[in-house]
C-alpha positions as semicolon CSV with decimal commas, in nm:
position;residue;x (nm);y (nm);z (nm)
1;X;-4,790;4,761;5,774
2;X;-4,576;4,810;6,094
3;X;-4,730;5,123;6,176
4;X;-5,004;5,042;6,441
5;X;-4,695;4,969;6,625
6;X;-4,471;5,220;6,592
7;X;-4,564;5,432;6,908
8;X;-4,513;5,079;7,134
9;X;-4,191;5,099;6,960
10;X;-4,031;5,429;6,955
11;X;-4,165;5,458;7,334
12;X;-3,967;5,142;7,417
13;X;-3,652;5,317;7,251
14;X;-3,745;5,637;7,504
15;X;-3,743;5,394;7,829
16;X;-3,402;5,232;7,793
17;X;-3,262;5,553;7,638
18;X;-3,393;5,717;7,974
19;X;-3,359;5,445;8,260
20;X;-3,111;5,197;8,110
21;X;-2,869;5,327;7,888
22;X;-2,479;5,337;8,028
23;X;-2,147;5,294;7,924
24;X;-2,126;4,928;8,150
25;X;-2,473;4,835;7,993
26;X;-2,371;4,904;7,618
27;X;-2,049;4,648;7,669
28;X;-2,239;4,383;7,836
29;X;-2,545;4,396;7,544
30;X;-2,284;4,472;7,248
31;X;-2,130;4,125;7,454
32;X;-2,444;3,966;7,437
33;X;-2,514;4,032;7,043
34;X;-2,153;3,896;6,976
35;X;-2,220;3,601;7,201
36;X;-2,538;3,482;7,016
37;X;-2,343;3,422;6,668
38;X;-2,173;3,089;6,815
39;X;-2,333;3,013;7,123
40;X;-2,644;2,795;6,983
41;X;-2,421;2,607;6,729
42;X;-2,127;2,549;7,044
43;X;-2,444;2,391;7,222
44;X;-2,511;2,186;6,946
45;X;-2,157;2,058;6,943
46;X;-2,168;1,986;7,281
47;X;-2,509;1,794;7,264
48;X;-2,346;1,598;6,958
49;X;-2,057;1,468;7,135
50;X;-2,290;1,232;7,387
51;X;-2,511;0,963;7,235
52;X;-2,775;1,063;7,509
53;X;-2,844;1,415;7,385
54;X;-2,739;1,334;7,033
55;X;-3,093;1,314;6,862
56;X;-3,186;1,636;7,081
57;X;-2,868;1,794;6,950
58;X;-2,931;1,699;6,607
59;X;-3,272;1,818;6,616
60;X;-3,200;2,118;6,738
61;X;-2,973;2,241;6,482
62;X;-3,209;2,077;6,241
63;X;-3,476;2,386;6,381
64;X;-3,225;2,623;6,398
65;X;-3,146;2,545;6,004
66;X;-3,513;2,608;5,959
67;X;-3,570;2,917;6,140
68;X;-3,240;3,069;5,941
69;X;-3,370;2,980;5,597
70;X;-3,771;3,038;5,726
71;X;-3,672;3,377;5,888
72;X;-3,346;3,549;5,728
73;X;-3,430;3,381;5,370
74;X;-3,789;3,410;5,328
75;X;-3,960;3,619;5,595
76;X;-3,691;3,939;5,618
77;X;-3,732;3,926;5,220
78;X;-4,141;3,920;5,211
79;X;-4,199;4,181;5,457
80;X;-3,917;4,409;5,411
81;X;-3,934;4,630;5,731
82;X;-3,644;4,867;5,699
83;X;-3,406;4,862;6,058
84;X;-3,482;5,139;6,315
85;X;-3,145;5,314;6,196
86;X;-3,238;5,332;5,853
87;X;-3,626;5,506;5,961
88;X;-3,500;5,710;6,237
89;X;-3,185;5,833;6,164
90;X;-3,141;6,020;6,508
91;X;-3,093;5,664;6,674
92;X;-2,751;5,641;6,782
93;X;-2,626;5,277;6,652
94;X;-2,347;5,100;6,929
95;X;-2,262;4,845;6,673
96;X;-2,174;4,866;6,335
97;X;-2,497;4,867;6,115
98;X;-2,625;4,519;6,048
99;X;-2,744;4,461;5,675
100;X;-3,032;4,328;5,553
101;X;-3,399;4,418;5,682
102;X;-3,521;4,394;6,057
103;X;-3,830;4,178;6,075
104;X;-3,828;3,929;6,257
105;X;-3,526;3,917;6,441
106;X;-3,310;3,643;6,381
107;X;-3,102;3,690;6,689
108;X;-3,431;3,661;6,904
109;X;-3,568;3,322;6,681
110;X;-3,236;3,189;6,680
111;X;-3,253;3,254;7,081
112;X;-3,587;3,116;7,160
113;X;-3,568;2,853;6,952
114;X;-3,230;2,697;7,067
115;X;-3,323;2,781;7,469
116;X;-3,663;2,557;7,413
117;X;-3,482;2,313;7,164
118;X;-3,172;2,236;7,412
119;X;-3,404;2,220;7,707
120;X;-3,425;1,945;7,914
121;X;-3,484;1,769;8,198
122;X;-3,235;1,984;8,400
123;X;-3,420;2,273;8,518
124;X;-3,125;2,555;8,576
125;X;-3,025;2,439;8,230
126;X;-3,363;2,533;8,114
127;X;-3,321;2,873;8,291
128;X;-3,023;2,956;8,228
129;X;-3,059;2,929;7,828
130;X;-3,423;3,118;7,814
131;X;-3,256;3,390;8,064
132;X;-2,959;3,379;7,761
133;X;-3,199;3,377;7,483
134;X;-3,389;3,668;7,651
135;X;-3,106;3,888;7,707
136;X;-2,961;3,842;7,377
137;X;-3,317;3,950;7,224
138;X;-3,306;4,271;7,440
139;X;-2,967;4,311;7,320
140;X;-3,095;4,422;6,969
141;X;-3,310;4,654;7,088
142;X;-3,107;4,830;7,340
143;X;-2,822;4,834;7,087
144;X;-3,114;5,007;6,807
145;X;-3,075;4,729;6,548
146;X;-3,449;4,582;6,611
147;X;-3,760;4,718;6,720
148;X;-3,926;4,569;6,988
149;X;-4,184;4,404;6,815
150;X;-3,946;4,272;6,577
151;X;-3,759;4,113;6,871
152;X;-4,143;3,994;7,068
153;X;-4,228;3,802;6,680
154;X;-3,875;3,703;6,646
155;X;-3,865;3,496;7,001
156;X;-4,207;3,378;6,941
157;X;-4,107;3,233;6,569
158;X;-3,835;3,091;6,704
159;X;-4,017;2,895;6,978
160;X;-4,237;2,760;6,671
161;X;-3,961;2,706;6,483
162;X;-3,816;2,456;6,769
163;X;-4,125;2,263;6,800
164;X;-4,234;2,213;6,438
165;X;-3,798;2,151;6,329
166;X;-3,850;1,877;6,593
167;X;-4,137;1,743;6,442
168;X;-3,976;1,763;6,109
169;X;-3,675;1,602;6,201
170;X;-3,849;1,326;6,425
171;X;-4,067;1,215;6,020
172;X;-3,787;1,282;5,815
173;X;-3,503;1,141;5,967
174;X;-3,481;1,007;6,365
175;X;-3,748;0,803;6,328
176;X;-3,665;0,617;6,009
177;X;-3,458;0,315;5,966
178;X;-3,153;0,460;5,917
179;X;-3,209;0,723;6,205
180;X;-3,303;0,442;6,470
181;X;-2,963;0,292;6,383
182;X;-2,811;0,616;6,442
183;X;-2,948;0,734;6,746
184;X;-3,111;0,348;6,890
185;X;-3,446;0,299;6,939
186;X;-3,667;0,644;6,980
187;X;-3,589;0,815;7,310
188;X;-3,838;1,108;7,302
189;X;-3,770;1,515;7,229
């Protein structure tokens, strides 16, 4: 199924093996991986605490709940594409091998979809989490753990999964009775 875009692939393996790869750049992506486990849900905290960002905080998680059980639940399981590790065993892995299956990534949805969902009207905020989101995503592929095109889905799923989770949550719960007494009267995503 993948196969069309395996050459894209192995030949974006080949450039960061050749031009990239270093002792200082494997700490700051293996850094970066690590970083993405907490960092979306420590936002979320954050955006909790204040009742201004609380229905944006709340929604977010609410499409980063979605994208895990869309993406490592249902998608990973459907399409079954086997890590670059597992095909190729000559990569050389800089983390200890993830389980499951590699397509999409959830690091890169997870990424993409809390940058866009926590964005706001700040504009280095903005920045500054889509600059995060994107380095985490080339974190799994400079680290071996993802293809590229698993990582280029992954962020693209993830910015659908922030949009339609806000949708979802905005039907199902912030704009119902008990979610206008919660939050006060509708302020917008």
């Amino acid at each position: 199924m993948f196969d069309w875009l395996l050459p894209i692939d192995r030949a974006v393996f080949d450039w960061i093996e050749t031009y990239l790869a270093s002792p200082v750049l494997d700490a700051c992506m293996i850094f970066l991986t690590y970083l993405c486990y907490g960092l979306w849900v420590l936002v979320g905290a954050v955006f909790l605490i204040r009742k201004k960002t609380r229905r944006q905080g709340c929604a977010a998680l609410f499409s980063l709940g979605l994208m895990v059980v869309c993406n490592n639940f249902i998608l990973k399981n459907l399409i079954c594409r086997p890590r670059p590790f597992v095909s190729d065993p000559s990569l050389r892995l800089k983390i200890p091998a993830p389980g499951g299956y590699s397509f999409p990534s959830g690091h890169a949805s997870s990424s993409s979809c809390g940058a866009l969902s926590f964005s706001g009207k700040k504009r280095w905020f903005s920045v500054l989490l889509f600059s995060l989101a994107l380095l985490i995503s080339f974190s799994r592929v400079y680290l071996h753990v993802h293809y590229f095109s698993d990582v280029f889905f992954g962020f693209l799923l993830g910015l659908f999964y922030s949009k339609f989770g806000s949708f979802l949550f905005a039907r199902l719960v912030a704009d119902t009775g008990w979610g206008r007494r919660f939050f006060g009267e509708k302020q917008g995503l």
